[in-house]
N, CA and C of each residue as an Amber inpcrd file, in Angstrom:
protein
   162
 -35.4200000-163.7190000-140.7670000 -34.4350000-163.0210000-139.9500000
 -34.6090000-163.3740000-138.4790000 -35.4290000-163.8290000-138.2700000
 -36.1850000-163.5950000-136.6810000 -35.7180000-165.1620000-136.0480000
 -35.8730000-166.0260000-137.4200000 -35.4480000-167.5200000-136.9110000
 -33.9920000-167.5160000-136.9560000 -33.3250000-166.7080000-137.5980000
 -32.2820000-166.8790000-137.9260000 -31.0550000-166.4040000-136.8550000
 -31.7860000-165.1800000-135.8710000 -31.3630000-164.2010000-134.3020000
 -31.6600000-165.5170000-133.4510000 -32.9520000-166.4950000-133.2290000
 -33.2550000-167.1150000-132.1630000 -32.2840000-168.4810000-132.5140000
 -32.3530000-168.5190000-133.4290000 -30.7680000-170.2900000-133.7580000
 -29.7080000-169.6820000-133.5860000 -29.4150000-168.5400000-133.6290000
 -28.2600000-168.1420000-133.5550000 -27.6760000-168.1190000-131.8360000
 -29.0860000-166.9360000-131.4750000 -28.7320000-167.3380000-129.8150000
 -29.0210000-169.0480000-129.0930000 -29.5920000-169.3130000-129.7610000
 -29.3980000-171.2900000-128.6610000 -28.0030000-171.4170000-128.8530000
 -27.4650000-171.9350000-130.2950000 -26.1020000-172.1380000-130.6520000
 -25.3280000-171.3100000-129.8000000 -25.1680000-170.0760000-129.9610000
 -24.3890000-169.0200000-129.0250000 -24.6110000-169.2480000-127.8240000
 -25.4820000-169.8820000-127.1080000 -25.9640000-170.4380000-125.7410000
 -24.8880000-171.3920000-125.4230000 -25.1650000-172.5120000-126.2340000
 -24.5310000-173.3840000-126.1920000 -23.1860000-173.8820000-126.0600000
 -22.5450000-172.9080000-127.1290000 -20.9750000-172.5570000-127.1800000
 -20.6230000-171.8330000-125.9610000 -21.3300000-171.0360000-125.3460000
 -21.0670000-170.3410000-124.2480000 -20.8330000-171.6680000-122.9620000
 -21.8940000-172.0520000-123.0390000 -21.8070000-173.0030000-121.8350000
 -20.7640000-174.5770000-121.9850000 -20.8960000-174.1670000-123.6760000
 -19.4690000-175.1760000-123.6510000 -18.0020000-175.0240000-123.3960000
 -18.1460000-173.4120000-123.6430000 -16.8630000-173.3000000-123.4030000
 -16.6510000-173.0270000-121.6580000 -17.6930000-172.5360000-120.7730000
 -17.4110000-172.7690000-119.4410000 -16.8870000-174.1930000-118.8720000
 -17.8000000-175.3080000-119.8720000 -17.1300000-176.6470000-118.9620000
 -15.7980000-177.0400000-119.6330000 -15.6220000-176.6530000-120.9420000
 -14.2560000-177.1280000-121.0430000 -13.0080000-176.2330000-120.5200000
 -13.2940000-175.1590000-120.7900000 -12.0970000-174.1290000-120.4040000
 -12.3700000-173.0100000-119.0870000 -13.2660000-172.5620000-118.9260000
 -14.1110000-171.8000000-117.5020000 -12.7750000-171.5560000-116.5380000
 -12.9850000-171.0050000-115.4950000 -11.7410000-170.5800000-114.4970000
 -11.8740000-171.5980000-113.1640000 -10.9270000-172.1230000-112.8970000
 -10.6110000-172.3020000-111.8480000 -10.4530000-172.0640000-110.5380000
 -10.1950000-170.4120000-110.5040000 -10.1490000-169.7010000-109.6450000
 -11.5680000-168.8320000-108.9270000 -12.3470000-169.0250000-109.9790000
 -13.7180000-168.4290000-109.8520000 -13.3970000-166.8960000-109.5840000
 -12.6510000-166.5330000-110.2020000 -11.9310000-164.6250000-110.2460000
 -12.4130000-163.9350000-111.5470000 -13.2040000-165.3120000-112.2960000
 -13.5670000-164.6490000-114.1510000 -15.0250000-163.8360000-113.9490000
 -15.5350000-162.8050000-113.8680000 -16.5500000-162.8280000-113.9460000
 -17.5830000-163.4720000-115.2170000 -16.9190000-164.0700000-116.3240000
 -18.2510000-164.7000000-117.0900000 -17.7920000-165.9930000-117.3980000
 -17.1080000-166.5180000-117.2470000 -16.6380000-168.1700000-117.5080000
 -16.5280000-168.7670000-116.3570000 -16.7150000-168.4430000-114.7990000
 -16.5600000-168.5130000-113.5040000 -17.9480000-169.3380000-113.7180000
 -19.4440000-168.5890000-113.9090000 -20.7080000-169.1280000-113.5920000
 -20.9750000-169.6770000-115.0980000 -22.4540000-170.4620000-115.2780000
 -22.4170000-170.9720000-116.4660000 -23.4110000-170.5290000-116.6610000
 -24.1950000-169.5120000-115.8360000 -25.4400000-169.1430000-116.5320000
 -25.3260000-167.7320000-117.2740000 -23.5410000-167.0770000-116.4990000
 -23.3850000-165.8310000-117.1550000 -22.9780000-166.4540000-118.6600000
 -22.0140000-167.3210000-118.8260000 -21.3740000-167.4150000-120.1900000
 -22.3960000-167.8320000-121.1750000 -22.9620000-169.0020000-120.7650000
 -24.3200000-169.2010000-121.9060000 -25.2610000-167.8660000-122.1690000
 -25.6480000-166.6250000-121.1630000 -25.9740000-165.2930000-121.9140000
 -25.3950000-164.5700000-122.8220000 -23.6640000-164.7690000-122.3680000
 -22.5800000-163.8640000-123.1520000 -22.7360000-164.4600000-124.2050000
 -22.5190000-165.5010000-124.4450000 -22.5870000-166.4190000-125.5670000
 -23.5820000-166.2110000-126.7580000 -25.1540000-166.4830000-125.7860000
 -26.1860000-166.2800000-127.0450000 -26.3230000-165.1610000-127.4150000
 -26.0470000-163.4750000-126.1620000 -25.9590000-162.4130000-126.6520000
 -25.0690000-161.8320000-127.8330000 -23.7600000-162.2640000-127.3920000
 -22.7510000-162.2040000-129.1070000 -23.6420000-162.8870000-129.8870000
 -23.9510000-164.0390000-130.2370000 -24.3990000-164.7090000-131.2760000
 -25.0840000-164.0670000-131.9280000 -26.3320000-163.1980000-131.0670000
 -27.3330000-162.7180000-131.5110000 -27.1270000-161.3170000-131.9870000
 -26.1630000-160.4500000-131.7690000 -25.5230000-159.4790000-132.0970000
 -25.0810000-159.5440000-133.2230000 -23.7440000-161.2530000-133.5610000
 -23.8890000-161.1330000-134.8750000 -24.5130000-161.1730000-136.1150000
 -25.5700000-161.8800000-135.5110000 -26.6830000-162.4680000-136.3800000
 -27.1030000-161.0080000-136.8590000 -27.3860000-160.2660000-135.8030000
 -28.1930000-159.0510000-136.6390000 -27.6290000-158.5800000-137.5120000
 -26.2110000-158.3700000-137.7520000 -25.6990000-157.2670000-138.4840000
 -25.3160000-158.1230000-139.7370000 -25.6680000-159.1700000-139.8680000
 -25.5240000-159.7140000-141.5060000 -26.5970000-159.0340000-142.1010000
């Protein structure tokens, strides 16, 4: 379970920070797709959220 929360958050990291460089704001008005260190948290934090509840 424990490996399964920590792969989940890199991946969820990852997707986070991927989706800042492909899609992220322009305007820098987003608070979590604006910076890339917030979205890669948002990211691995969902991940890891879902992970738990399987």
């Amino acid at each position: 379970m424990l490996t399964r929360m920590v792969l989940s958050g890199v991946f969820g990291g990852l997707a986070g920070y991927g989706w800042h460089k492909l899609v992220g704001c322009k305007s820098g008005g987003c608070p979590i797709t604006a910076n890339p260190y917030f979205s890669t948290l948002w990211g691995a934090a969902i991940a890891v959220i879902l992970a738990a509840g399987r």
